[in-house]
C-alpha beads as a LAMMPS data file, in Angstrom:
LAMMPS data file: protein, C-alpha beads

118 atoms
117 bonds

1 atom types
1 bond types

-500.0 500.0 xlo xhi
-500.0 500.0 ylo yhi
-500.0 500.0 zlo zhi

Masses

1 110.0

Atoms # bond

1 1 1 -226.863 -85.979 103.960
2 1 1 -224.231 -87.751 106.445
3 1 1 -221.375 -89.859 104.867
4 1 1 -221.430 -93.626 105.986
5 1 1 -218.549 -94.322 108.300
6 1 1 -216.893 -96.940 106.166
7 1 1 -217.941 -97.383 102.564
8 1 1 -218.853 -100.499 101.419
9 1 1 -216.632 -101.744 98.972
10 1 1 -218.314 -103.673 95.957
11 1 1 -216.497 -106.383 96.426
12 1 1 -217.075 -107.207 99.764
13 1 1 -220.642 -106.414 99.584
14 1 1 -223.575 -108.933 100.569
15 1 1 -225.892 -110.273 97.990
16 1 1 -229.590 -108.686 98.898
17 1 1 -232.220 -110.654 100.758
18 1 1 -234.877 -110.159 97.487
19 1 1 -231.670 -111.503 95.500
20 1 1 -230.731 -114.222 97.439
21 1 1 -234.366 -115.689 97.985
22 1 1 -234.473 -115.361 94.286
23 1 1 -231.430 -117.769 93.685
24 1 1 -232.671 -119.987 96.363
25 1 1 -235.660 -120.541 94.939
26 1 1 -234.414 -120.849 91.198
27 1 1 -232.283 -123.791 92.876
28 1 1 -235.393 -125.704 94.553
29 1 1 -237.459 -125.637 91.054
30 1 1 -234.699 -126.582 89.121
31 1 1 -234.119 -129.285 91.642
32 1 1 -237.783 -130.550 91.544
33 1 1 -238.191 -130.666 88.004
34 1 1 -235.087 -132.702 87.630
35 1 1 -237.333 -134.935 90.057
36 1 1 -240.463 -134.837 87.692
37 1 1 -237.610 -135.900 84.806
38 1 1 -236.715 -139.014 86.620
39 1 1 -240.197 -140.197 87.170
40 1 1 -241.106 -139.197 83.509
41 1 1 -238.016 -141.320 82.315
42 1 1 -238.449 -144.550 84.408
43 1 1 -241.986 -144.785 83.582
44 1 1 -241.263 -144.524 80.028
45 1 1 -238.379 -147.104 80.706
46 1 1 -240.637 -149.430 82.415
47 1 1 -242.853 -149.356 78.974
48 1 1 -239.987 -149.857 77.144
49 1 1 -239.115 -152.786 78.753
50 1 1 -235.289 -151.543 78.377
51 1 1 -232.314 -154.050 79.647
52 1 1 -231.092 -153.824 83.166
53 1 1 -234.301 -152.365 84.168
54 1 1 -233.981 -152.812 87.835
55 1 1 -231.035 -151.068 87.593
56 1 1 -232.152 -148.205 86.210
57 1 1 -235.450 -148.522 88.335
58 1 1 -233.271 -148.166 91.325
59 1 1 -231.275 -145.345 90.129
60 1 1 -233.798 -143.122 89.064
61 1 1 -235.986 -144.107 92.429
62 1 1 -233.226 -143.342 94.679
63 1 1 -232.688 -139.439 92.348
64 1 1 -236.778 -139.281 92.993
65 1 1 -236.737 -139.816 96.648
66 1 1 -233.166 -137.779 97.644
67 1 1 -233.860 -134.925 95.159
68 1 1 -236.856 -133.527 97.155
69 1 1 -234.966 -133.600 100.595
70 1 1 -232.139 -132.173 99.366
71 1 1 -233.784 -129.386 97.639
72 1 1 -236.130 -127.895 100.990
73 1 1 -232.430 -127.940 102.595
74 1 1 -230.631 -126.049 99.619
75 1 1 -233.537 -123.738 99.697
76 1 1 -233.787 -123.332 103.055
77 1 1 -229.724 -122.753 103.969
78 1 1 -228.531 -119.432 103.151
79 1 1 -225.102 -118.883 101.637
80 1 1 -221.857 -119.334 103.494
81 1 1 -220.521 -116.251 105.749
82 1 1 -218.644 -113.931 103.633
83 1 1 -215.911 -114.688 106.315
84 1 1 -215.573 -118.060 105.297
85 1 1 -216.484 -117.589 101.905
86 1 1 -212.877 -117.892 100.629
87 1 1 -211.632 -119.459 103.501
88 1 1 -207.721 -120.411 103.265
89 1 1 -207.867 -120.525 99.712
90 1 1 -204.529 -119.183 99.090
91 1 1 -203.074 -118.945 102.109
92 1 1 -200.527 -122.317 101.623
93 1 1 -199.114 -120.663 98.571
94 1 1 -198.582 -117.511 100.319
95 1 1 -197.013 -119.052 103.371
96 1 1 -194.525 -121.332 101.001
97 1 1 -193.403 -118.590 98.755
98 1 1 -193.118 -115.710 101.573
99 1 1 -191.922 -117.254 104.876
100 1 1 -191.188 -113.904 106.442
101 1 1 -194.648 -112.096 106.345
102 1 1 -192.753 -108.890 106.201
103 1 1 -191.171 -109.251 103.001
104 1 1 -194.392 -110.512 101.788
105 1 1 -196.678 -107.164 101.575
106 1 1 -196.373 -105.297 98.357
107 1 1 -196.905 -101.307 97.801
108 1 1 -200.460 -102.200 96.257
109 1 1 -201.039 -103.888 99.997
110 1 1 -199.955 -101.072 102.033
111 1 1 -202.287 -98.158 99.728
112 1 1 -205.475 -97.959 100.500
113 1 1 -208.112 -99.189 98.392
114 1 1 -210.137 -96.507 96.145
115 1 1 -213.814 -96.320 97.012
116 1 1 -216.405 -94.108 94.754
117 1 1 -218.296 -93.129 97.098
118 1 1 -221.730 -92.331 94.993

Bonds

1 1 1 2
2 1 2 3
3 1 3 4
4 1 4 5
5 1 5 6
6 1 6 7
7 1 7 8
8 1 8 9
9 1 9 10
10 1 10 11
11 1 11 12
12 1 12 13
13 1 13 14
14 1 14 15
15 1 15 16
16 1 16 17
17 1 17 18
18 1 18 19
19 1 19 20
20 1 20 21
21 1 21 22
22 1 22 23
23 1 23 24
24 1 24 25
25 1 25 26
26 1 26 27
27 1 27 28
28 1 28 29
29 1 29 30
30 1 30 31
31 1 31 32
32 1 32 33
33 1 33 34
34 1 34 35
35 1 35 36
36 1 36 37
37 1 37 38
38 1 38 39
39 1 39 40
40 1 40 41
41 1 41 42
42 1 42 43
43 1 43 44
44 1 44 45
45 1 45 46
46 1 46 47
47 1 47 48
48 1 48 49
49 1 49 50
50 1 50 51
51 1 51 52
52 1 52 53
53 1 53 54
54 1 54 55
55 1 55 56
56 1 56 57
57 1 57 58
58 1 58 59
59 1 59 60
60 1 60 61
61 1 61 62
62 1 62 63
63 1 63 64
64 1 64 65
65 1 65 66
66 1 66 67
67 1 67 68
68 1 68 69
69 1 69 70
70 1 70 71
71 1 71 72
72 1 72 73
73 1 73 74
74 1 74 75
75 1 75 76
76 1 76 77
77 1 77 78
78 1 78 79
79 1 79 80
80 1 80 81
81 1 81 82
82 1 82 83
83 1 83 84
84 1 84 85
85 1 85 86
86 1 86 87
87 1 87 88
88 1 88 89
89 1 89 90
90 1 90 91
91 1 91 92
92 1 92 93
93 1 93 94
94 1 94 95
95 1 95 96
96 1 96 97
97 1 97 98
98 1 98 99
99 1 99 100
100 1 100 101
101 1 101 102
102 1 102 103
103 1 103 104
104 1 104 105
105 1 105 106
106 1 106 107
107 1 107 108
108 1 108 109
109 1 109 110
110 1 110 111
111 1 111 112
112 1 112 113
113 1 113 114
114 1 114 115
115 1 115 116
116 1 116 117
117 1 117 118
């Protein structure tokens, strides 16, 4: 057996397509019973004859009709690039407290990371 080129670190690694589907589709059913909820709860609200009805009429309506749209395009977008998955996060802090980039690199920067390579 051959030894990769460059190990893949654990931390860098991408989520698998059987996992990611997974989580995808988690998201849409969650989505679209939180649809079903606000149809359940403004027919039962338009039994009750509650105060401000139309208000809450609208409100759920508007969850009821957005709800499905938005969950086909959660479920059909894939996760952001793991290049711009932590995009610039710290990168103001670093630049304010470390002007000279040189001074800025630890020892722990300069080693290598350990990989167990299994």
């Amino acid at each position: 057996m051959g030894r990769r080129a460059k190990p893949q670190l654990i931390t860098t690694a991408e989520r698998s397509p059987e996992e990611e589907l997974r989580s995808r589709e988690r998201r849409y059913v969650v989505m679209m019973l939180l649809r079903g909820l606000c149809v359940i709860v403004a027919a039962v609200l338009v039994t009750a004859k509650v105060p401000l009805l139309w208000l809450w009429l609208s409100l759920l309506l508007a969850a009821a009709v957005v709800l499905p749209w938005s969950a086909v395009l959660l479920a059909n977008d894939k996760g952001p690039r793991p290049e711009h998955r932590f995009r610039n996060k710290f990168k103001g802090r670093q630049e304010q407290s470390h002007p000279d980039p040189s001074h800025a690199l630890t020892d722990r920067e300069h080693a290598k990371p350990k990989v167990i390579d299994l």
